[in-house]
C-alpha positions as CSV (number, residue, x, y, z in Angstrom):
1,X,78.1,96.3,99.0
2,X,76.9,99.7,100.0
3,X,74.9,101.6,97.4
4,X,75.3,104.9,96.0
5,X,72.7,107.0,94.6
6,X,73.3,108.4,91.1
7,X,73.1,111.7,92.3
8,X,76.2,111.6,94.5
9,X,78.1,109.6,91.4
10,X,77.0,113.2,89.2
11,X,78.1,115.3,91.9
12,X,81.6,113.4,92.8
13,X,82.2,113.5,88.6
14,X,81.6,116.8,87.8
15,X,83.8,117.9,90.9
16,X,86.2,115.9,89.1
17,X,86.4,117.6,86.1
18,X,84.7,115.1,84.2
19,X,81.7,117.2,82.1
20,X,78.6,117.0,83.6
21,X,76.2,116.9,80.8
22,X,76.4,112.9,80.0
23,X,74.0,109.9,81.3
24,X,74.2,107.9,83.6
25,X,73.9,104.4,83.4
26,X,71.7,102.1,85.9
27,X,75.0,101.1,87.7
28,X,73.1,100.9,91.1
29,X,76.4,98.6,93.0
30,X,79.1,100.9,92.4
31,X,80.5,103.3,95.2
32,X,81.6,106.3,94.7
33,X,83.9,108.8,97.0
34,X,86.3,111.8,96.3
35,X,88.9,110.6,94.2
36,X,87.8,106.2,93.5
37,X,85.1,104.7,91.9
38,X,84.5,100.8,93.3
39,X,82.6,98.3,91.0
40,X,81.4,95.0,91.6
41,X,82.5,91.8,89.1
42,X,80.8,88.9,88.4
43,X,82.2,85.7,87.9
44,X,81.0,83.9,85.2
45,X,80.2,80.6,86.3
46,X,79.8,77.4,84.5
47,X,75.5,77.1,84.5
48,X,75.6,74.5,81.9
49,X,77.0,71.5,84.4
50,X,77.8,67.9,83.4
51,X,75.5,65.7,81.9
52,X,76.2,62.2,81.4
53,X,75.2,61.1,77.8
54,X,74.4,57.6,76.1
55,X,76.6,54.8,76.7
56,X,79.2,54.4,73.8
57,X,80.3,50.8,73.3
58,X,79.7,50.2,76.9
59,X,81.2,53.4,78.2
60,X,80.1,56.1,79.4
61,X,80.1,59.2,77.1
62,X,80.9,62.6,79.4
63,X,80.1,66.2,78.6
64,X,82.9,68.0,80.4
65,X,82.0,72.2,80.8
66,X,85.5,74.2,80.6
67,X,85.0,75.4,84.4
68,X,83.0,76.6,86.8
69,X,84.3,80.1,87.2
70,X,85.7,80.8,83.8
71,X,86.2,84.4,84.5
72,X,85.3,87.8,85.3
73,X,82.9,90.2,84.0
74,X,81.9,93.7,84.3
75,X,79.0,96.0,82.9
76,X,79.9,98.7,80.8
77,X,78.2,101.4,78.6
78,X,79.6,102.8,75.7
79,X,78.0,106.2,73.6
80,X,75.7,108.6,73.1
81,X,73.1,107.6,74.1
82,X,75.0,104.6,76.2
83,X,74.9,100.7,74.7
84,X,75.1,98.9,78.2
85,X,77.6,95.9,76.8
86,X,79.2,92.6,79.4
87,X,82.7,92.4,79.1
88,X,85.7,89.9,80.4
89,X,88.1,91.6,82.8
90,X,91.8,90.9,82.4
91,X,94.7,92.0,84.1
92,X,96.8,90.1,81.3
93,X,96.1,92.2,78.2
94,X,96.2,95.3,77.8
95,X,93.4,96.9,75.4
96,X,89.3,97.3,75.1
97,X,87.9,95.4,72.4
98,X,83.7,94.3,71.8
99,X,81.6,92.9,69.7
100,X,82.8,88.9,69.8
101,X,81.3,86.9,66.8
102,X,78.8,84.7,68.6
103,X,78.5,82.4,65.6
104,X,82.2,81.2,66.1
105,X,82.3,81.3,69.2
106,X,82.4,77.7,70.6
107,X,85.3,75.5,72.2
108,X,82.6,72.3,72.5
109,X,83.7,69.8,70.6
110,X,84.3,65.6,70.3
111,X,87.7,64.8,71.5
112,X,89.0,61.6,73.5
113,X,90.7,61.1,76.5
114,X,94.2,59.6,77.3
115,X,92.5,56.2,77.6
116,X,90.7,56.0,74.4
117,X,87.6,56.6,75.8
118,X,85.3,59.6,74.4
119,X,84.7,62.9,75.9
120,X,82.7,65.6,75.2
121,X,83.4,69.1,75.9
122,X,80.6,71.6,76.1
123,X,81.0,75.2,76.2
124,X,81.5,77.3,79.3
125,X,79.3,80.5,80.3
126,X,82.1,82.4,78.2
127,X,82.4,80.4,75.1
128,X,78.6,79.6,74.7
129,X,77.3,81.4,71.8
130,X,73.6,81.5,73.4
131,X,74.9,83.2,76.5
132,X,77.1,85.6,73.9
133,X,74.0,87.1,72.2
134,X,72.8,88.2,75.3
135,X,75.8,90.4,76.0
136,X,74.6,93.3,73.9
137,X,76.6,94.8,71.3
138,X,77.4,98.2,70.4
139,X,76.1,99.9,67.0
140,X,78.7,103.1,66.2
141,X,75.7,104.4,63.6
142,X,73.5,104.8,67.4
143,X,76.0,107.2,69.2
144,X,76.4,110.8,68.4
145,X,79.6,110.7,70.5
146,X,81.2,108.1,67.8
147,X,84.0,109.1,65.9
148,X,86.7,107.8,63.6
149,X,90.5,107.3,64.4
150,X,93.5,107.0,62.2
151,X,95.1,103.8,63.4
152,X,95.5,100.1,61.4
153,X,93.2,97.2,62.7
154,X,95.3,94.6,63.5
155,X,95.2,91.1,65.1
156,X,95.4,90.4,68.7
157,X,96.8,86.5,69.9
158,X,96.3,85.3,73.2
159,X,98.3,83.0,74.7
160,X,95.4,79.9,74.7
161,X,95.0,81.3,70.9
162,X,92.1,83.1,71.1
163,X,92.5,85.4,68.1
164,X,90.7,88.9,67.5
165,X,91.1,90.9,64.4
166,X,90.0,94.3,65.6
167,X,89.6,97.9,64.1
168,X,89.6,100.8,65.9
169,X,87.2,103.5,67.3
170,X,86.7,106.3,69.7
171,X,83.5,107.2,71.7
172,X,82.6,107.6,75.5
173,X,82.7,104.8,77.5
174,X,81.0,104.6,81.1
175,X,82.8,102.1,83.7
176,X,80.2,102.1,86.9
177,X,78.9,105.9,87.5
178,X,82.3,107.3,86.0
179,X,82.6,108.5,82.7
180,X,85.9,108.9,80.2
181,X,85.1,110.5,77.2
182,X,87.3,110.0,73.8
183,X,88.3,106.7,74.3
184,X,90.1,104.8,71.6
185,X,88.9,100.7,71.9
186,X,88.4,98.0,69.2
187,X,85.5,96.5,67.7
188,X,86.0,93.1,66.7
189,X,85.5,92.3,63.0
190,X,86.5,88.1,63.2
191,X,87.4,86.4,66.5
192,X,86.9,82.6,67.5
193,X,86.7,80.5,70.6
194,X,85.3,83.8,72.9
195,X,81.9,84.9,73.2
196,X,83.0,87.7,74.9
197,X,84.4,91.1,74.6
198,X,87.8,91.9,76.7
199,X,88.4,95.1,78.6
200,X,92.4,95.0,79.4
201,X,93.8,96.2,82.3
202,X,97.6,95.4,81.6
203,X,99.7,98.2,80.7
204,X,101.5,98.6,77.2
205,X,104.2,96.0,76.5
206,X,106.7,99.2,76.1
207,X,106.3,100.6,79.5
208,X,103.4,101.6,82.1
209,X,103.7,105.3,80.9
210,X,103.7,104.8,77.5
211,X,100.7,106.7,76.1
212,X,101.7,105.4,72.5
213,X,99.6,105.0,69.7
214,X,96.8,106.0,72.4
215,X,96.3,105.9,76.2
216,X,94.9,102.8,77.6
217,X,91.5,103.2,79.6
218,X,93.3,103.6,83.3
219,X,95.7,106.4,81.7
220,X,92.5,108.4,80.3
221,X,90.8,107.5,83.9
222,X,94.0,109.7,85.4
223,X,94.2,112.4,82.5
224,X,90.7,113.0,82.8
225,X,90.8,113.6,86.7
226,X,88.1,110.7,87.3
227,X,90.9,109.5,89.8
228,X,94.0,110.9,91.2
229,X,96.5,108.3,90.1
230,X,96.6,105.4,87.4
231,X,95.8,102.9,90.2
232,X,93.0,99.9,90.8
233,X,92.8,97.3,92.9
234,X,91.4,93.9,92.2
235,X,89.0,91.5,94.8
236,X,87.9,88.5,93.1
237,X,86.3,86.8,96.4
238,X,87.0,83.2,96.5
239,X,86.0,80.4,94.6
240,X,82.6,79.9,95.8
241,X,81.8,84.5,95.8
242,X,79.3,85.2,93.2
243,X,81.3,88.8,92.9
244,X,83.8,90.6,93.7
245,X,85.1,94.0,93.2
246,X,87.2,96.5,90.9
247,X,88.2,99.2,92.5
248,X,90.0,102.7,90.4
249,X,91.6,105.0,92.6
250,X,91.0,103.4,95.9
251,X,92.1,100.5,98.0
252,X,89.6,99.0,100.5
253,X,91.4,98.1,103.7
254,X,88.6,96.2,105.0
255,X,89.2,93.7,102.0
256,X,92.7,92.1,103.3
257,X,94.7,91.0,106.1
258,X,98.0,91.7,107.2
259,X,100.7,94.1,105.6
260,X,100.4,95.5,101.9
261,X,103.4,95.1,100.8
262,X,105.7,96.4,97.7
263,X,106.4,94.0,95.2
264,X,107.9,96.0,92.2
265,X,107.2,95.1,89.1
266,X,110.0,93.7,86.7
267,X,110.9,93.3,82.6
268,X,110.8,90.2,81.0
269,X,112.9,89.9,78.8
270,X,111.6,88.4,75.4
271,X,114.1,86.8,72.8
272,X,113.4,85.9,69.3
273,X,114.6,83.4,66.5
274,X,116.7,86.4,65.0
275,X,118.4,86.7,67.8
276,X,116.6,90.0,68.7
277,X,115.1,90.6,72.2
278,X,112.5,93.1,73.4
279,X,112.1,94.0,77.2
280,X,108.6,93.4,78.1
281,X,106.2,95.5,80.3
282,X,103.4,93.1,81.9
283,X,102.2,92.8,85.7
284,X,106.1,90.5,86.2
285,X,107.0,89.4,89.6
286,X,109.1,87.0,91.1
287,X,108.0,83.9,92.9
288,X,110.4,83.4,95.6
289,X,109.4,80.2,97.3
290,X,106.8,77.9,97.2
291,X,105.2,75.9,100.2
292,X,103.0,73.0,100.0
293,X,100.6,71.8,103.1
294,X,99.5,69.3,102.7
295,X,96.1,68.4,104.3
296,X,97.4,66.1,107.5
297,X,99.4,69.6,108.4
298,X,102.7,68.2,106.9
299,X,104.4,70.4,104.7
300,X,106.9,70.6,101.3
301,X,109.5,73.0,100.4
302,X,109.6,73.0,96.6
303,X,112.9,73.2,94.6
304,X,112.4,76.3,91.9
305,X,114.3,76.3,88.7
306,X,116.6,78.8,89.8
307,X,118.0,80.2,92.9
308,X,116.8,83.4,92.5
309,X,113.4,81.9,92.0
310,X,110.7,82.2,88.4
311,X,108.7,84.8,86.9
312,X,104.7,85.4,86.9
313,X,102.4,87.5,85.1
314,X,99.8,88.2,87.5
315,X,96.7,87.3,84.8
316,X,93.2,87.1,86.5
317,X,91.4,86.3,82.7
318,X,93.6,82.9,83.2
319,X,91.7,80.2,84.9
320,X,94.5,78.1,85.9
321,X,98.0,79.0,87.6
322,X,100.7,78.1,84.9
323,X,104.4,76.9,86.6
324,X,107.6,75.6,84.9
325,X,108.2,72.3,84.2
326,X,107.6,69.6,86.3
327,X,106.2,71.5,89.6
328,X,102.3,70.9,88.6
329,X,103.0,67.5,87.9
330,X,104.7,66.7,91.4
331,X,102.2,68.8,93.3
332,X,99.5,66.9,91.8
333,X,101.7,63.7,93.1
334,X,102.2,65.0,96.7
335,X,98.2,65.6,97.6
336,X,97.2,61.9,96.0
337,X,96.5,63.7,92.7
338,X,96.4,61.6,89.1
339,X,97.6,63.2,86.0
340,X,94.4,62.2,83.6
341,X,96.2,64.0,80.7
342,X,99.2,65.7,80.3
343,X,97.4,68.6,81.8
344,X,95.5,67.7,84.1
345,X,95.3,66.8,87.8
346,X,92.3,64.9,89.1
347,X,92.0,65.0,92.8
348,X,90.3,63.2,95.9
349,X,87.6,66.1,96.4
350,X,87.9,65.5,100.1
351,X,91.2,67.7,99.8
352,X,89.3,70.4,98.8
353,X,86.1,70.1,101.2
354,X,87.7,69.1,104.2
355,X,91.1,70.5,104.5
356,X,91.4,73.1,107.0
357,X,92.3,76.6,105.0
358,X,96.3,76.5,106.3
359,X,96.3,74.0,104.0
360,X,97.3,74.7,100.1
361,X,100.6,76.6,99.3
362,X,102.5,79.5,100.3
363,X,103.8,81.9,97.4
364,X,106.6,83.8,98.6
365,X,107.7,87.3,97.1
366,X,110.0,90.1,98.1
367,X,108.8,90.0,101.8
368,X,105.3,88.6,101.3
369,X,103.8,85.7,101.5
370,X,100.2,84.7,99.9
371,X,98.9,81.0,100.8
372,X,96.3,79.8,98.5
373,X,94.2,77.2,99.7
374,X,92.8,74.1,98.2
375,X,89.5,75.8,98.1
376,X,90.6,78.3,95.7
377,X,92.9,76.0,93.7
378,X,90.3,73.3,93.2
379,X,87.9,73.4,90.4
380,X,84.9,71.2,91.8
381,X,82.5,70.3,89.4
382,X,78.9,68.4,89.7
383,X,77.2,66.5,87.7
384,X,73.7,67.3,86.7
385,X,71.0,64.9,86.8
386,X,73.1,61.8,87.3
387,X,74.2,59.9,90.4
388,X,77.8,60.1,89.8
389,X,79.9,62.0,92.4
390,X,81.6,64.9,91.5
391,X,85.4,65.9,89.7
392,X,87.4,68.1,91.7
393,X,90.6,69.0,88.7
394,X,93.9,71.1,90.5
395,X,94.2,74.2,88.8
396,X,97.7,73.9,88.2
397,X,99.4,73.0,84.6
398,X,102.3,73.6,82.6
399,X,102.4,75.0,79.1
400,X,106.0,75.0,76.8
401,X,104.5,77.9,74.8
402,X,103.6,80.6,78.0
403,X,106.7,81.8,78.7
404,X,107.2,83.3,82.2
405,X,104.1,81.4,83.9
406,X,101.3,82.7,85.0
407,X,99.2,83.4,88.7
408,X,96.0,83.7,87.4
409,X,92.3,83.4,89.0
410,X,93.1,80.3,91.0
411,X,95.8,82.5,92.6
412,X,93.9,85.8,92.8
413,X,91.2,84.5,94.9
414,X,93.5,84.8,97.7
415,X,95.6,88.1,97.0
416,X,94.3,91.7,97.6
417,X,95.8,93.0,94.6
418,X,96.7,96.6,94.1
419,X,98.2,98.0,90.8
420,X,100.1,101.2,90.5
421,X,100.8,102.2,87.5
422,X,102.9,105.4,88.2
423,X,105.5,103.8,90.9
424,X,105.3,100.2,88.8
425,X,104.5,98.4,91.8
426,X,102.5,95.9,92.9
427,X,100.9,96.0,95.8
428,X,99.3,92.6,97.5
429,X,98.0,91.1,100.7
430,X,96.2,88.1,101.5
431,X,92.7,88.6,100.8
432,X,89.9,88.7,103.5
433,X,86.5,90.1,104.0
434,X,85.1,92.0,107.0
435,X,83.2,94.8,105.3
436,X,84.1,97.6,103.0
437,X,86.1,101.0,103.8
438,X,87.4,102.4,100.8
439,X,90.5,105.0,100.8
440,X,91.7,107.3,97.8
441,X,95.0,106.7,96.8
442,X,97.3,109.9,96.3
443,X,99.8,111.1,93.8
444,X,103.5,110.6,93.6
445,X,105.6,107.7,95.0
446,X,103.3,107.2,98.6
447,X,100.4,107.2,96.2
448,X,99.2,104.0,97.8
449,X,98.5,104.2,101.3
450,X,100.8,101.8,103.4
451,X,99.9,100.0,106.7
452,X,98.0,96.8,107.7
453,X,94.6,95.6,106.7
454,X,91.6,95.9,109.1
455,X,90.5,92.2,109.0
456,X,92.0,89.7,111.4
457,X,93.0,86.4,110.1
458,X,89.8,84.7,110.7
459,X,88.5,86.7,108.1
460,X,91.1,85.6,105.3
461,X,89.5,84.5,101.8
462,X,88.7,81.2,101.5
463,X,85.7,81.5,103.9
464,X,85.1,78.0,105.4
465,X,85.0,76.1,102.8
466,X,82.1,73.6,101.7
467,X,81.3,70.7,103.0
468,X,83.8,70.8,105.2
469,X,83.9,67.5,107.6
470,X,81.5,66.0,105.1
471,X,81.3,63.4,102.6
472,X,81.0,65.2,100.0
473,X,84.0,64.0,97.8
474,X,82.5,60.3,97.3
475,X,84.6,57.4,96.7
476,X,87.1,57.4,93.6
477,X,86.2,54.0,92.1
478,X,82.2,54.6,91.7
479,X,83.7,57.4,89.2
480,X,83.1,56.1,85.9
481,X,87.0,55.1,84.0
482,X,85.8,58.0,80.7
483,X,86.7,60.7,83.5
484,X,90.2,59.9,83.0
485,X,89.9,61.4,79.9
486,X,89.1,64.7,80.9
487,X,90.1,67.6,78.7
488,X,91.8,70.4,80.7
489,X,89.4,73.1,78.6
490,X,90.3,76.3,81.1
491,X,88.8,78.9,78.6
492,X,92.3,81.2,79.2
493,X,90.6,84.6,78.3
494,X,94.0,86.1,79.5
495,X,97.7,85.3,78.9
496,X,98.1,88.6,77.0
497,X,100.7,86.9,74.9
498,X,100.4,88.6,71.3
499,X,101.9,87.5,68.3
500,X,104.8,89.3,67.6
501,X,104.7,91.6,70.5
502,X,102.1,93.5,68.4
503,X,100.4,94.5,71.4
504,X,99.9,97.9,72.9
């Protein structure tokens, strides 16, 4: 990625309106032009890999991480002077909050599998309280620019039931070289199962321009003049990228292929025991059609569970693709998948490794069509100091209590993703790499530039995939029979389900 001196970001902001008397942070990735501000995120990946532990009774005793890319994270700096802080991006929730409790942290715990056999799972790079102390945290008695607000703390849900109790503060928060000053976020006084803080980048549940009880971080981006319109765009890379990118106020057209086309965004409408029902604002769209090809080139048309097809929240803090009933478990059976839980999907890893990148599915949307392959849809993980071969789990599974489903990171690795906040659209593309050219996006309804992508399709997201022609998958039996009980732990930082609709 290009770099940027610091000198042009102080230049570019104070043309911008933003004041000029701040600091800057050591953000020495980000690029800057008139008008965007591009940062890079990390994935956090699974460093802690499998370890085979002491026979039990004969059987071999597994330590199962959540997964190898659990999420997304980006550097940010919040006061005066600035506490540099790591948080969790996601696209589905909606506010900022920090300071995780690293002592209740954890998701590793005992469990066994469908099989009787027992299983260990050990914590992933976001749920391990060692890795969560080294976050930072931010002190409101070290800022001068600190200050008060009068709103109730309350308790955020999410959808794998994560839970947050929060209370609320204001103070300057740097994203990359750009700076928003005044901003109202949370500060976590109890969570569990997170080591983590989680900057949301959904809008509020009651409408994208609802400013109501306080404007979300891309609205204050907008207000302030840091860009021109409440627009970002979202790069994850695929599954094997160490980063990708988050871009406010721009779209890169050297990051997809093809047409970016309008997908608007819809309600979802929410109905409740009393009969009430609320119509929800989230990142909603409509999967038309889905395509399976298999890796012999055959392909599958699947049957949806209407005619007019099933809603998504577009989530990339989930680390798994949730679909209605019935459609993981038959994909799982039509690529010589085996259901190891009621979750879970163990595959032959030669799908992932050798299948050319056709191969995968199609999503189909209003006039677009985003194929995912294997590589990016196949968790692959390897086993540390051990001879066994590794587990490749399809990140696909169903869940009665996430209502629509969710596209989340699995799905994201292939889209180029743009979010535009004041037309409610979506924006997407199939994701590619062939450089870097950043545009500005405008104001008013053709804030987003139209037009294709620079990239040809050789340079679509999925690169070439690992291994590829090799023998890298291993034979199924020499897996030991306690992988069969392998907990699907995806660590789902996202799923911006609340309790009670209390979100923002």
């Amino acid at each position: 990625m290009a770099l940027r001196s610091q000198i042009a970001a102080a230049s570019f902001l104070a043309v911008a309106g933003v004041a000029s008397a701040f600091y800057i942070p050591d953000f020495p990735e980000a690029v800057v032009g008139p008008g965007f501000v591009s940062i890079p995120l990390s994935s956090a990946k699974n460093n802690l890999g499998l370890r085979k532990r002491d026979d039990v009774e004969g059987t071999a005793n597994l330590e199962i991480p959540n997964l190898k890319t659990s999420g997304y994270t980006i550097k940010i700096a919040i006061g005066t002077p600035p506490q540099e802080l790591v948080v969790a991006v996601d696209t589905g929730s909606s506010e900022l909050w920090i300071n995780p409790d690293c002592d209740r942290s954890s998701r590793a715990r005992n469990t066994t599998g469908t099989d009787g056999q027992p299983i260990m799972v050990v914590d992933s790079e976001l749920t391990d309280p060692v890795e969560c102390r080294k976050r930072g945290r931010y002190d409101q008695s070290k800022s001068n620019s600190a200050s008060s607000v009068k709103l109730d703390g309350r308790t955020i849900t999410y959808g794998d039931f994560t839970t947050v109790e929060i209370e609320y503060l204001s103070d300057k928060i740097s994203i990359g070289p750009l700076t928003i000053s005044d901003q109202i976020f949370g500060v976590a006084t109890k969570s569990n199962q997170t080591g983590i803080g989680i900057m949301g980048f959904g809008p509020s549940h009651y409408g994208f321009n609802e400013t109501k009880p306080y404007p979300l971080i891309l609205q204050s981006m907008a207000e302030q003049g840091v860009i021109n319109s409440p627009v970002f765009s979202l790069n994850l890379g695929d599954y094997d990228a160490d980063a990708g990118s988050l871009t406010f106020g721009g779209i890169d057209t050297k990051r997809y292929t093809g047409k970016l086309a309008t997908v608007p965004f819809e309600k979802f409408t929410r109905e409740f025991e009393d009969g009430s029902k609320f119509d929800d604002t989230s990142y909603y769209v409509t999967v038309k059609s889905m395509e399976l090809t298999r890796p012999d080139g055959s392909t599958k048309t699947y049957s949806l569970p209407s005619e007019t097809g099933f809603p998504v929240s577009l989530d990339c803090g989930a680390g798994s693709n949730i679909l209605p009933a019935g459609m993981a478990k038959e994909i799982c059976a039509d690529i010589n998948g085996t259901m190891i839980t009621t979750e879970s999907c163990e595959v032959p890893c030669a799908v992932r490794d050798k299948s050319p990148l056709s191969a995968g599915i199609k999503f189909g949307f209003n006039g677009q069509d985003i194929v995912v392959p294997y590589k990016n849809l196949i968790n692959k993980q390897e086993f540390d100091n051990s001879n066994q071969p590794p587990i490749c789990l399809l990140m696909m599974s169903e869940a009665a209590h996430i209502t629509p489903g969710i596209l989340g990171a699995p799905f994201l690795r292939s889209a180029y993703a743009v979010f535009d906040w004041g037309n409610e659209n979506l924006h997407i593309a199939q994701a590619a790499d062939c450089g870097s050219n950043i545009v500005a996006v405008g104001t008013g309804e053709g804030a987003v530039p139209s037009g294709d992508g620079e990239c040809g399709a050789e340079s679509e997201s999925g690169g070439q995939g690992e291994g590829q022609g090799g023998n890298e998958g291993g034979s199924d039996d020499k897996k030991n029979s306690a992988m069969k009980g392998v907990v699907n732990n995806w660590g789902l930082l996202g799923m911006g389900v609340v309790a009670g609709l209390m979100m923002i």
